[in-house]
C-alpha positions as CSV (number, residue, x, y, z in Angstrom):
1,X,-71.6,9.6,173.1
2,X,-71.6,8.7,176.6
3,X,-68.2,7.2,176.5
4,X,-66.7,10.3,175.1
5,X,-68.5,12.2,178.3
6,X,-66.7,10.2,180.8
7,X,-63.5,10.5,178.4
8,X,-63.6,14.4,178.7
9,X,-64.2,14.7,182.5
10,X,-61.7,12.1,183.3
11,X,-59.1,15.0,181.1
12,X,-60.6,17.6,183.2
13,X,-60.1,16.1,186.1
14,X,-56.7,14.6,185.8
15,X,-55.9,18.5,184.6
16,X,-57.6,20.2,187.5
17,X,-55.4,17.8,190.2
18,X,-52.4,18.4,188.1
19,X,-52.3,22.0,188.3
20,X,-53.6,21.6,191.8
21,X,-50.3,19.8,192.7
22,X,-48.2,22.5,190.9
23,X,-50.1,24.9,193.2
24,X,-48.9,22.5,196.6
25,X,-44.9,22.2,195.3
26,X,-44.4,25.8,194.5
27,X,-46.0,26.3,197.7
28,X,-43.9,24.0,199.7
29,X,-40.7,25.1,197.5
30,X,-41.3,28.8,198.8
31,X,-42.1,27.7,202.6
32,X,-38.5,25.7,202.8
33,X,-36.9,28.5,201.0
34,X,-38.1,31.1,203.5
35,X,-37.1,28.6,206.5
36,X,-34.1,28.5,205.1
37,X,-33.2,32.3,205.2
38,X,-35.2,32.8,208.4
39,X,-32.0,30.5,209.8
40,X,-29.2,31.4,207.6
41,X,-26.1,33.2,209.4
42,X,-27.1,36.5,207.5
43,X,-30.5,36.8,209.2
44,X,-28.9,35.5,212.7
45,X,-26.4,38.5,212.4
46,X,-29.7,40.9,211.2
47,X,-31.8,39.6,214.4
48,X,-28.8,40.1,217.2
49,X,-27.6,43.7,215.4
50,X,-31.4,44.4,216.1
51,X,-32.0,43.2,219.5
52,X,-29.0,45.0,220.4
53,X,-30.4,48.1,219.1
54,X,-33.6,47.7,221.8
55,X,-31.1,46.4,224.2
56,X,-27.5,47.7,224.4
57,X,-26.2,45.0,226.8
58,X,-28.3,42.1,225.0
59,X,-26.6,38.6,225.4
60,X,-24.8,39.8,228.3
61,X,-25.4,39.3,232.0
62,X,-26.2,42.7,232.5
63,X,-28.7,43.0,229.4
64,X,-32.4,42.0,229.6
65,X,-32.6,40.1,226.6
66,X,-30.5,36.7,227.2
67,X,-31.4,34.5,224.3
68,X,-34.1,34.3,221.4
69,X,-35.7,31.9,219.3
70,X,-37.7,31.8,215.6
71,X,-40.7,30.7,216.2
72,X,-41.1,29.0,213.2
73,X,-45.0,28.7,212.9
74,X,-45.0,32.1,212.5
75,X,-42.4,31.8,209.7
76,X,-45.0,33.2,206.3
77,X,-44.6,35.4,203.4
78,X,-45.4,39.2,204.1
79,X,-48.2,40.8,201.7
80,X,-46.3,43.8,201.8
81,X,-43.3,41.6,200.5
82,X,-40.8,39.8,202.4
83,X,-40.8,37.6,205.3
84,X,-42.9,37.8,208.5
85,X,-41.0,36.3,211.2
86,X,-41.7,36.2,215.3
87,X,-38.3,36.0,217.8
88,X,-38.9,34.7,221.4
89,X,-37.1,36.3,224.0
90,X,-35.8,34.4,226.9
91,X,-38.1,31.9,226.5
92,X,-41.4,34.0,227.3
93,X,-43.7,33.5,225.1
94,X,-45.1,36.8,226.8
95,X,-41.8,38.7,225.3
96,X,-41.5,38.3,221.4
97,X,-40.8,40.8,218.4
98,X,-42.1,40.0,214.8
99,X,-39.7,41.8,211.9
100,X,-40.7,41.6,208.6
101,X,-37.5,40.2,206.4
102,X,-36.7,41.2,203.3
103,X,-33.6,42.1,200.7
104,X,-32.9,46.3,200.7
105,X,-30.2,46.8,198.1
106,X,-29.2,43.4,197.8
107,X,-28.8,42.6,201.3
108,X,-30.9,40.6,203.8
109,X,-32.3,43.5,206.6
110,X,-35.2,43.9,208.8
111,X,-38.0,46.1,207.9
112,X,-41.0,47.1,210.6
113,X,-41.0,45.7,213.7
114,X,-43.7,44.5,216.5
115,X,-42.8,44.8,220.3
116,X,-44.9,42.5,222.6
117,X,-46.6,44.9,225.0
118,X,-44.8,43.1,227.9
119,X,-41.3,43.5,226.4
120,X,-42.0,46.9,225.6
121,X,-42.4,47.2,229.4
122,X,-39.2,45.7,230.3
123,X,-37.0,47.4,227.8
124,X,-38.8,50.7,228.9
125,X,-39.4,51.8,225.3
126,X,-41.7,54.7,224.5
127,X,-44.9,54.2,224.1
128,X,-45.5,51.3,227.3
């Protein structure tokens, strides 16, 4: 009787840490496929059309924002659907913007957006 005890929680177990790794590589599947769109050409050409829309001479000598970067900790899946994603500008880490990702009519677009305070400032938006 015993023996069949031990039988039955050894099933249990080897179930429990079988769907447990399922859980991990669908988790790990969806974290490199959101990387991978985060970086992709289509959300490059999605982050500078934006930026330029805060900043008409962005990327130019005359424009306050010079350069971004993903900040790819802050790459995660957005409850509201999408992709969360935070851009440094210029290096500050004082000047950022989070967009939420996602797919409107079949085509990679930002949704909302979150202006640091600081950047706000600079690009003399409404509401600093």
């Amino acid at each position: 009787m015993k023996k069949k005890w031990i039988i039955i929680l050894g099933i249990v177990i080897i179930v429990i840490l079988g769907i447990g790794v399922k859980f991990y590589m669908d988790e790990k599947k969806l974290n490199e496929e959101m990387i991978n769109v985060v970086y992709s050409d289509e959300a490059k050409e999605v982050f500078e059309k934006r930026l330029t829309n805060l900043d008409a001479k962005a990327f130019t000598e005359e424009g306050i924002i010079q350069s971004y970067e993903i900040d790819k900790e802050s790459i995660e899946r957005s409850p509201m659907g999408g992709i969360n994603v935070t851009l440094i500008i210029n290096k500050d880490l004082e000047w950022y913007i989070t967009y939420t990702l996602g797919k409107y009519n079949g085509k990679l677009d930002g949704g909302g957006a979150s202006i640091s305070k600081e950047l706000t400032k600079k690009l003399k938006l409404k509401g600093s």
